[in-house]
TIVEX-445661 format. One record per residue (C-alpha): residue number from 0; residue in one letter; x, y, z. Coordinates in nm, 2 decimals, m for minus. Example, Ala and Ser with C-alpha at 12.3 -4.5 7.8 and 13.67 -1.06 7.14 Angstrom:
REM residues 2
0, a, 1.23, m0.45, 0.78 .
1, s, 1.37, m0.11, 0.71 .
This chain:
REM residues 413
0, x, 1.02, 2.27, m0.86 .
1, x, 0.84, 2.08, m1.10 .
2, x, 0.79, 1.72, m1.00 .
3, x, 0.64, 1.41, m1.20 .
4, x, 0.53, 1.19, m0.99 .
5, x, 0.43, 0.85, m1.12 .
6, x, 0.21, 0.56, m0.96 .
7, x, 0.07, 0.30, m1.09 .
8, x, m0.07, m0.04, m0.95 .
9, x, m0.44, m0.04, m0.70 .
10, x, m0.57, 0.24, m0.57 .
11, x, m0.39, 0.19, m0.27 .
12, x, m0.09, 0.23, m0.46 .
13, x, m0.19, 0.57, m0.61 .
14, x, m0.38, 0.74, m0.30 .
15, x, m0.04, 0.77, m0.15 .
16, x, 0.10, 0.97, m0.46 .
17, x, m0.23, 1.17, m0.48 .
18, x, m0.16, 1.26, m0.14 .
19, x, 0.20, 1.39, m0.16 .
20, x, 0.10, 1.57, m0.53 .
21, x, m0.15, 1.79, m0.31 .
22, x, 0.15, 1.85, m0.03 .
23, x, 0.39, 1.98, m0.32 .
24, x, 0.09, 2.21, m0.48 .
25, x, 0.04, 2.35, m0.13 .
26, x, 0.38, 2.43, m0.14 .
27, x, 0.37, 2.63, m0.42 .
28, x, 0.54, 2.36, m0.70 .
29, x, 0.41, 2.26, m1.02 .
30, x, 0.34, 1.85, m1.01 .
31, x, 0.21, 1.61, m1.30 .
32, x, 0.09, 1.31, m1.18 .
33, x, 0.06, 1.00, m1.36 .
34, x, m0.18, 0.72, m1.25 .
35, x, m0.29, 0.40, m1.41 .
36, x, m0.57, 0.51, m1.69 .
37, x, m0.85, 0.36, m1.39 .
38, x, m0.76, 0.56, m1.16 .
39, x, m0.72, 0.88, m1.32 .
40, x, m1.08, 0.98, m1.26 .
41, x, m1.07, 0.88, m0.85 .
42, x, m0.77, 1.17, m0.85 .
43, x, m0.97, 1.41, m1.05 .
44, x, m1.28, 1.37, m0.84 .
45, x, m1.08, 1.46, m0.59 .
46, x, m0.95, 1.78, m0.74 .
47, x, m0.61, 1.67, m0.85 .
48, x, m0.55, 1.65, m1.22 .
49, x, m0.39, 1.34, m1.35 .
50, x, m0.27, 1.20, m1.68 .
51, x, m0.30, 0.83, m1.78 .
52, x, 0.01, 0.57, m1.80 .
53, x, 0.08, 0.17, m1.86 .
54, x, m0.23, 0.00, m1.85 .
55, x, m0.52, m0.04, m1.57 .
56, x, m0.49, m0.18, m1.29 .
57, x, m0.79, m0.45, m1.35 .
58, x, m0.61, m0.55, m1.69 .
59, x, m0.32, m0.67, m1.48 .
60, x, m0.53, m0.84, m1.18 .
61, x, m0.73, m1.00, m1.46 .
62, x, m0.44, m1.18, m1.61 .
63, x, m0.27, m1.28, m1.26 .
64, x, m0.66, m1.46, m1.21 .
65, x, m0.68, m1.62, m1.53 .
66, x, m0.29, m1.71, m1.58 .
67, x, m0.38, m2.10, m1.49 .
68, x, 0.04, m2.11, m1.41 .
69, x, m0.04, m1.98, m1.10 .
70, x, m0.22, m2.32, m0.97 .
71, x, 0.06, m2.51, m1.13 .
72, x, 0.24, m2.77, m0.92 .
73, x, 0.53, m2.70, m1.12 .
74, x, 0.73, m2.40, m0.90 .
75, x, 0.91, m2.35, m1.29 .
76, x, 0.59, m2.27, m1.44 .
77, x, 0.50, m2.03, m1.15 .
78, x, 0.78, m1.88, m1.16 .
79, x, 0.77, m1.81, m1.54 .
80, x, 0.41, m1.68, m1.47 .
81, x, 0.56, m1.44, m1.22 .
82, x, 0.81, m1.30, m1.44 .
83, x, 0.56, m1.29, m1.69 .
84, x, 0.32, m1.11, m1.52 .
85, x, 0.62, m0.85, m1.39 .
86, x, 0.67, m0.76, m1.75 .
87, x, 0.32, m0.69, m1.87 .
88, x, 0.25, m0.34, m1.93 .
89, x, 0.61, m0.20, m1.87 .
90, x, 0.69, m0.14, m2.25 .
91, x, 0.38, 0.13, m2.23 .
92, x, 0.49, 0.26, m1.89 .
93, x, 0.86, 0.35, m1.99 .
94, x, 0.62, 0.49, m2.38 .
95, x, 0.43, 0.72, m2.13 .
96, x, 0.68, 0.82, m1.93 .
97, x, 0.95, 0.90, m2.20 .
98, x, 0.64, 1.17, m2.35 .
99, x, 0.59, 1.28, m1.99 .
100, x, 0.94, 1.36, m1.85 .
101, x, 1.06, 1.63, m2.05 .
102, x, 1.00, 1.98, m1.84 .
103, x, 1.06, 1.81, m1.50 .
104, x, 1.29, 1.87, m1.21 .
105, x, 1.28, 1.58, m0.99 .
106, x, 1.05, 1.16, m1.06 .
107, x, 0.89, 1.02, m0.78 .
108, x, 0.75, 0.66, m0.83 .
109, x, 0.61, 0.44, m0.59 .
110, x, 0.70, 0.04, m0.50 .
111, x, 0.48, m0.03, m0.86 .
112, x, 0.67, 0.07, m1.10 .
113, x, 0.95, 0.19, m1.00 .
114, x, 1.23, 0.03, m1.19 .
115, x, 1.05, 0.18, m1.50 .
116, x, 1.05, 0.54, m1.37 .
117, x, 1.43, 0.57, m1.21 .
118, x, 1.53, 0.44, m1.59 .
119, x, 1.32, 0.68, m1.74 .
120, x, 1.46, 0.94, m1.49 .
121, x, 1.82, 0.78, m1.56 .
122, x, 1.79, 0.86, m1.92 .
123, x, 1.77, 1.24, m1.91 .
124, x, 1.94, 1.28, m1.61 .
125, x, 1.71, 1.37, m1.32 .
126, x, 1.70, 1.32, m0.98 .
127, x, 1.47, 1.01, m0.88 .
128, x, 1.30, 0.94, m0.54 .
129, x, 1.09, 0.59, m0.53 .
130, x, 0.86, 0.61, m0.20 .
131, x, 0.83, 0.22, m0.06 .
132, x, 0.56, 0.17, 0.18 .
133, x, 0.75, m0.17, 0.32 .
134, x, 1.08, m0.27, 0.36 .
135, x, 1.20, m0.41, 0.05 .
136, x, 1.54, m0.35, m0.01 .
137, x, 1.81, m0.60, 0.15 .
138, x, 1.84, m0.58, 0.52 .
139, x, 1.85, m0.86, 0.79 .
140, x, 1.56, m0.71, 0.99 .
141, x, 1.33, m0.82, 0.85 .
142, x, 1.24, m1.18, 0.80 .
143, x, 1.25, m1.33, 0.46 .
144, x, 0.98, m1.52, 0.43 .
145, x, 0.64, m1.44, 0.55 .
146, x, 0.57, m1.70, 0.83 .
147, x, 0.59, m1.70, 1.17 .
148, x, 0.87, m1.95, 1.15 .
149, x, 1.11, m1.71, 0.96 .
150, x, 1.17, m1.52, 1.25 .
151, x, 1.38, m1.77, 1.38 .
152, x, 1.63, m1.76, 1.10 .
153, x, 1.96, m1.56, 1.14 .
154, x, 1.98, m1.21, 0.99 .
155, x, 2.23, m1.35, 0.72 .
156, x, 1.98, m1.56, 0.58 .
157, x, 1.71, m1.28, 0.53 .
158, x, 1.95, m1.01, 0.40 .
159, x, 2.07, m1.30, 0.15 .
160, x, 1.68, m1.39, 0.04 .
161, x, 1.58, m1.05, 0.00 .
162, x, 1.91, m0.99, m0.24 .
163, x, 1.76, m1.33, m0.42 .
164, x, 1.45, m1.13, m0.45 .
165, x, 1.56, m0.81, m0.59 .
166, x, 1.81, m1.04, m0.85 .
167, x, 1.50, m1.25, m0.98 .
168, x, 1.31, m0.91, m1.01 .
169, x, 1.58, m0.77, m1.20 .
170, x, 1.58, m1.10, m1.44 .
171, x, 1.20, m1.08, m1.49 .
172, x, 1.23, m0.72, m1.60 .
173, x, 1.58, m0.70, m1.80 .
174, x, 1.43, m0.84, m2.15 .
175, x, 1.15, m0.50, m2.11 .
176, x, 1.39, m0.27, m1.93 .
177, x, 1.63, m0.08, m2.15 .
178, x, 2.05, m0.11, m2.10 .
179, x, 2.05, 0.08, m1.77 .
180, x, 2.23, 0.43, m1.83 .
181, x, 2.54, 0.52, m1.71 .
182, x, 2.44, 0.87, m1.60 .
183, x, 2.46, 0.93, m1.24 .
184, x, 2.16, 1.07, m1.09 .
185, x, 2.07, 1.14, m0.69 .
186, x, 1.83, 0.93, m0.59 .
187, x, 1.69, 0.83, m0.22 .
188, x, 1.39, 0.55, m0.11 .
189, x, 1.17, 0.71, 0.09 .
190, x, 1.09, 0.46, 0.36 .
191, x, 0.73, 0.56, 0.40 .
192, x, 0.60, 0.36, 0.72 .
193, x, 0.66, 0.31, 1.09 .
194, x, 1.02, 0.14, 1.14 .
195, x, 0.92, 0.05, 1.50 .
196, x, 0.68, m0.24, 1.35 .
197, x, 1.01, m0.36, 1.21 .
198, x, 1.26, m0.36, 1.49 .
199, x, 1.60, m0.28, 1.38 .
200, x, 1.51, m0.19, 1.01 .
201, x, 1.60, 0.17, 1.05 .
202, x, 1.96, 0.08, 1.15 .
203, x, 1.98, m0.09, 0.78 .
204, x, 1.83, 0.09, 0.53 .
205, x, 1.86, 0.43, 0.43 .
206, x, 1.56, 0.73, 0.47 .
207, x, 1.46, 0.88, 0.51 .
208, x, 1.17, 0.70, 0.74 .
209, x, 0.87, 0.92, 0.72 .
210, x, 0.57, 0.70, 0.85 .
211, x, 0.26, 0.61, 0.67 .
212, x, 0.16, 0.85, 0.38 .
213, x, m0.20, 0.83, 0.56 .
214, x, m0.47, 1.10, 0.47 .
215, x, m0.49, 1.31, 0.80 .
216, x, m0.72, 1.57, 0.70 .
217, x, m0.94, 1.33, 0.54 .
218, x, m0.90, 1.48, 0.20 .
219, x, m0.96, 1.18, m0.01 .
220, x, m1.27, 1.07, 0.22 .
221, x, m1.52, 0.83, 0.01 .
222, x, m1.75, 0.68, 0.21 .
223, x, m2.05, 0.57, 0.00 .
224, x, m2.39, 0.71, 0.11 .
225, x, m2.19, 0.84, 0.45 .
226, x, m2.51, 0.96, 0.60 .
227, x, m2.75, 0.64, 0.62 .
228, x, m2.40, 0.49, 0.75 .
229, x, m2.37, 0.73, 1.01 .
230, x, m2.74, 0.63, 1.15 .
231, x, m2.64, 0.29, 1.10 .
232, x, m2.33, 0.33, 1.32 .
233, x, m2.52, 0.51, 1.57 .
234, x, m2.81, 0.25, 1.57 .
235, x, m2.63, m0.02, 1.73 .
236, x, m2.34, m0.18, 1.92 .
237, x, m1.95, m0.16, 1.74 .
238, x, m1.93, m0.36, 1.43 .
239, x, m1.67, m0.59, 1.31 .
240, x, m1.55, m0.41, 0.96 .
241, x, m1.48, m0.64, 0.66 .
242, x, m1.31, m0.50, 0.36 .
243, x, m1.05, m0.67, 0.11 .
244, x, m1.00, m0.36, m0.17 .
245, x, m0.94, m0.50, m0.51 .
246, x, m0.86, m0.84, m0.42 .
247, x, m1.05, m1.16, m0.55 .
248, x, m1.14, m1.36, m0.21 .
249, x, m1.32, m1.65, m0.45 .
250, x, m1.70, m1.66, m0.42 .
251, x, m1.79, m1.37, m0.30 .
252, x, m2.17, m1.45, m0.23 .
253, x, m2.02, m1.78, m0.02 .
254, x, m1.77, m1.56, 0.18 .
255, x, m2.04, m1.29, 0.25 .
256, x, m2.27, m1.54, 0.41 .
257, x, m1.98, m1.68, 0.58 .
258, x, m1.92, m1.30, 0.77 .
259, x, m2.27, m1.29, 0.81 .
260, x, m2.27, m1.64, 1.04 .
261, x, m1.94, m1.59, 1.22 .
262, x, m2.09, m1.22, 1.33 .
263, x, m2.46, m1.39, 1.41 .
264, x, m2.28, m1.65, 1.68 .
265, x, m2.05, m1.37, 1.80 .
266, x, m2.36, m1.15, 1.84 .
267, x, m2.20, m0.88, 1.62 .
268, x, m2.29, m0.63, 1.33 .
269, x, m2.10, m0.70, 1.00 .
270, x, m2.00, m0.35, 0.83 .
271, x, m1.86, m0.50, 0.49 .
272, x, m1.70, m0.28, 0.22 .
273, x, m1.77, m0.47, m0.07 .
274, x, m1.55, m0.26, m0.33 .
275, x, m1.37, m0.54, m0.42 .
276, x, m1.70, m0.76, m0.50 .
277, x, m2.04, m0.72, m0.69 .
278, x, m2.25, m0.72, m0.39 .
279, x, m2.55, m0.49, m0.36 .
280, x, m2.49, m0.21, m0.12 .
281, x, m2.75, m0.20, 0.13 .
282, x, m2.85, m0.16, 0.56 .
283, x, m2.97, m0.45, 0.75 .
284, x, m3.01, m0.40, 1.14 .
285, x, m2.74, m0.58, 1.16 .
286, x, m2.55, m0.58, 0.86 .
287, x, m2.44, m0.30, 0.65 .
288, x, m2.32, m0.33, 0.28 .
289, x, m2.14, m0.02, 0.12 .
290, x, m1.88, 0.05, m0.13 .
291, x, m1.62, 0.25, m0.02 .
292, x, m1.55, 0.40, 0.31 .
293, x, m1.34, 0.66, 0.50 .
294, x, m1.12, 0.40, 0.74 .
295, x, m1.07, 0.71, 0.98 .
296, x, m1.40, 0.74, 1.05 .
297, x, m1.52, 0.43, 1.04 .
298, x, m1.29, 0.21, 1.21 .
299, x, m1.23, 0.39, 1.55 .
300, x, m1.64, 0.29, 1.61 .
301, x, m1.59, m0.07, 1.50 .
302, x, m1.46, m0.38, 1.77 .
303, x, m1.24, m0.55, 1.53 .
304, x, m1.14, m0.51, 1.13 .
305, x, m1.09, m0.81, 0.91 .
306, x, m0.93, m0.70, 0.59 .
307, x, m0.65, m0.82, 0.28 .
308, x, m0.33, m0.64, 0.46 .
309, x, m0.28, m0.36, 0.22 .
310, x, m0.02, m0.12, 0.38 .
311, x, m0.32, 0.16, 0.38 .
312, x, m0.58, m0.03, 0.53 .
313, x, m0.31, m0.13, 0.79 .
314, x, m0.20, 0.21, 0.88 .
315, x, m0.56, 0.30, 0.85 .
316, x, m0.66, 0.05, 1.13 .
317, x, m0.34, 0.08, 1.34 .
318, x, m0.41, 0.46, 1.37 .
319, x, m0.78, 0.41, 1.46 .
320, x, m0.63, 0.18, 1.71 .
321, x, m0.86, m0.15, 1.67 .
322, x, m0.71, m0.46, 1.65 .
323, x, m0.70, m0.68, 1.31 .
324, x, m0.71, m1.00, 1.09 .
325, x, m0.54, m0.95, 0.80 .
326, x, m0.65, m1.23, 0.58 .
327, x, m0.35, m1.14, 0.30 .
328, x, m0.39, m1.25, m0.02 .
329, x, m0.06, m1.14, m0.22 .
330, x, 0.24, m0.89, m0.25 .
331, x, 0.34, m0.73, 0.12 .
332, x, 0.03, m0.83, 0.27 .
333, x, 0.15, m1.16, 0.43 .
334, x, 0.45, m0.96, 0.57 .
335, x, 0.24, m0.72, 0.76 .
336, x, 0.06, m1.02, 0.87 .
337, x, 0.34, m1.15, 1.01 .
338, x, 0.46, m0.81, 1.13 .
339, x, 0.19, m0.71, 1.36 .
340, x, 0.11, m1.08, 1.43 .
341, x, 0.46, m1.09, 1.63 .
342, x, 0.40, m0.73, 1.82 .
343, x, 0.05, m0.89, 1.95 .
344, x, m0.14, m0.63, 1.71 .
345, x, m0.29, m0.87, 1.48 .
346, x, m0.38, m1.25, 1.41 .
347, x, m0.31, m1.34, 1.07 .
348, x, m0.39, m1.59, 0.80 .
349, x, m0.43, m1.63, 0.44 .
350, x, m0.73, m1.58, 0.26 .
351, x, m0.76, m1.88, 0.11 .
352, x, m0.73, m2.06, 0.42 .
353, x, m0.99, m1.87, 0.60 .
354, x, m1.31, m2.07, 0.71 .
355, x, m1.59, m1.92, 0.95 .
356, x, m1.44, m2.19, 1.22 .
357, x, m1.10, m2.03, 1.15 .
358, x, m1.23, m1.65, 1.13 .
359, x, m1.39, m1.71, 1.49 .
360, x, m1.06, m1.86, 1.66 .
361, x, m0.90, m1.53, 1.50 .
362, x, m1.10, m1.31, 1.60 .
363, x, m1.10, m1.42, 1.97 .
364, x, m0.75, m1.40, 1.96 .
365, x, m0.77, m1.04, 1.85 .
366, x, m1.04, m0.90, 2.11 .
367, x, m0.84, m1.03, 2.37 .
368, x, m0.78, m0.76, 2.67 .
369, x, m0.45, m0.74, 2.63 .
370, x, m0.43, m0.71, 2.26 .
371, x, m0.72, m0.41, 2.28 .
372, x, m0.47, m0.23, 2.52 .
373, x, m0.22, m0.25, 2.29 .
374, x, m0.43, m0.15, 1.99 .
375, x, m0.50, 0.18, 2.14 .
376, x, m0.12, 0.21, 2.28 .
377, x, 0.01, 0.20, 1.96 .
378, x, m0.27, 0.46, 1.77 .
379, x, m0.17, 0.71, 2.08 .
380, x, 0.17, 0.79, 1.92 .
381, x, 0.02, 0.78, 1.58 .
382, x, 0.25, 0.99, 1.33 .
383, x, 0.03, 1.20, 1.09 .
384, x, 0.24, 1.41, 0.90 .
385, x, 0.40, 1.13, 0.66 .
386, x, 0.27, 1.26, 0.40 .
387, x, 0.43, 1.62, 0.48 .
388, x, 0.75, 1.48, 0.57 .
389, x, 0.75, 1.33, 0.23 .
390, x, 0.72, 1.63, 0.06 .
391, x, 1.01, 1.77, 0.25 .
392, x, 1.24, 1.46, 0.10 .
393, x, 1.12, 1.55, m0.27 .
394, x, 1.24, 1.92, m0.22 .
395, x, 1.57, 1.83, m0.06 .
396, x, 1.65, 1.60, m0.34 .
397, x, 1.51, 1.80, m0.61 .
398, x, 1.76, 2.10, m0.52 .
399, x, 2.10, 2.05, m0.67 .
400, x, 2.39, 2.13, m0.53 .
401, x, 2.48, 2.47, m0.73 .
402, x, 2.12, 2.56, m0.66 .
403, x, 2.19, 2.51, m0.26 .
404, x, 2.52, 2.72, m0.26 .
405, x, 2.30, 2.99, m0.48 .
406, x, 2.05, 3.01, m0.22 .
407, x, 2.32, 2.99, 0.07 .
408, x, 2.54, 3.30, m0.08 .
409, x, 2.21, 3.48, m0.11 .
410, x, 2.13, 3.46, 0.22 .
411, x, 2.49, 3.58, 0.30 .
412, x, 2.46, 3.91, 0.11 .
């Protein structure tokens, strides 16, 4: 089998593809994987080779900071933003992907991207797989609308918002997007997280559901300078772990001394992953600043973690079993939020509401007894093999059907 595999977007969005391309090599299949051009090197340090495609990921956060339409008060010209900002760099996606596709079995895309790639795949007639790490397609499981009063609202009314949603995302993209073909082509979603988090969503959509894509055998492990960490770890009581990836939090010098007072009055060490800021990495007694770090080491020794709500970091601290605030800032984040909020895993809020007062409340919401207990409940039945089980949905759809009855008579003979 040979298998292009496409995803772009944050590094959280390409670790997961990085991770099933090394399952489908183990197996013996040739893979190309295409990442956003900043992230190509992260896959390549890592010993998987991997071509550029579309632009990089900071070009695209960039505009979404800058794009004063955002801050409107107009919902018209935030919406206009939106689609605008939906658009931006697909015509070079769709370039790169159109020079890339030739010589290929089966496309895989993640949730970033992926109407580009199934068109792409469309066009020549392949067999597409798009891997979503949250429940995005219509379904009436799942609330709507990322606040705690959604949950209230009757299924009908969610399965019709999230068919508003997929609609208005089809709008945005339709002036970029060519006519879609008329060539059938198998496809499946891979539903690539825990359906228990989302009671009932497994009943709706189709799989199938592999769990988190996480990185079991720590493979992609980048903790900066992991040894002065270790002795830092082992100098002192648990820490409360901060980390936020690539998203902007606002000043980040103002919300690093604001971690640093709400861990002083709760008489806890600040461990702070500082990737997403220009913050000088160093080791205080009591606070430690480092760059990147490997969440399954890390956060089984910390008391609590504080971070944006990315699906990774999520599964990353639901496995390790410590409980969270998930400060979200954009995208899924709010829904895990709310997710894990209402299965008493997690207090949530968003990150530009946060204030140390607020931070503190959170957080003793969070180390509560009963919400510890149910922390480490949940990482005891922790699936590992998502990304494994992955890899077995790629091959199933990547043999046709004449291939299948090949291989069937074979065995007959």
């Amino acid at each position: 089998m040979r298998a292009l595999l496409a995803f772009t977007g944050s590094r959280g969005d390409a670790q997961p593809g990085i991770l099933l391309a090394r399952a489908l090599r183990a197996r013996g299949h040739d893979v190309t994987v295409a990442l956003a051009p900043n992230l190509v090197s992260f896959a390549e340090d890592h010993g998987v080779p991997a071509v550029p495609f579309g632009r990089d990921t900071a070009d695209l956060l960039q505009a979404q900071r800058t794009d004063q339409r955002f801050a409107s008060r107009d919902p018209r010209a935030r919406l206009r933003a939106l689609f605008d900002l939906q658009r931006r760099g697909v015509p070079e996606q769709l370039h790169d992907l159109r020079a890339l596709v030739p010589d290929h079995d089966v496309v895989v895309a993640g949730m970033a991207g992926e109407e580009v790639a199934e068109s792409v795949a469309r066009e020549v007639g392949l067999p597409f797989a798009a891997v979503h790490f949250f429940p995005i397609q219509p379904n009436s499981a799942v609330p709507v609308a990322p606040v705690s009063w959604a949950a209230r609202l009757p299924g009908f009314a969610h399965r019709w918002g999230w068919t508003m949603l997929a609609r208005a995302r089809a709008a945005a993209l339709a002036p970029v997007l060519p006519a879609a073909s008329r060539v059938t082509v198998r496809s499946k979603r891979i539903q690539a997280y825990d359906p228990q988090l989302f009671p009932g969503v497994s009943d709706q959509l189709p799989g199938p559901f592999t769990g988190f894509p996480v990185d079991a055998d720590g493979f992609l492990t980048s903790t900066t300078d992991s040894t002065s960490l270790q002795q830092w770890l082992d100098a002192g009581t648990a820490p409360i772990y901060v980390g936020f990836g690539s998203m902007d939090v606002g000043d980040p010098a103002a919300f690093v001394a604001m971690l640093r007072q709400v861990c002083a009055r709760r008489g806890r060490r600040l461990l702070l992953a500082s990737g997403w800021a220009s913050i000088a990495a160093g080791f205080e007694p009591d606070v430690a600043v480092v760059g990147q770090v490997d969440h399954a080491l890390v956060l089984p020794r910390c008391v609590a973690a504080v971070h944006h709500g990315g699906a990774g970091t999520t599964a990353a601290a639901l496995r390790a079993g410590v409980p969270q605030v998930i400060c979200s800032v954009q995208a899924d984040q709010p829904y895990w939020g709310q997710a894990l909020q209402r299965l008493g895993l997690a207090a949530t809020i968003p990150a530009k509401q946060l204030t140390g007062e607020r931070l503190d409340t959170l957080l003793d919401r969070i180390t509560r007894p009963e919400v510890v207990l149910r922390s480490a409940a949940y990482a005891a039945d922790f699936a590992t093999d998502g990304v494994e089980r992955a890899a077995d949905a790629v091959e199933e759809l990547a043999i046709s059907p004449s291939t299948e009855l090949f291989h069937s008579a074979g065995r007959q003979l």
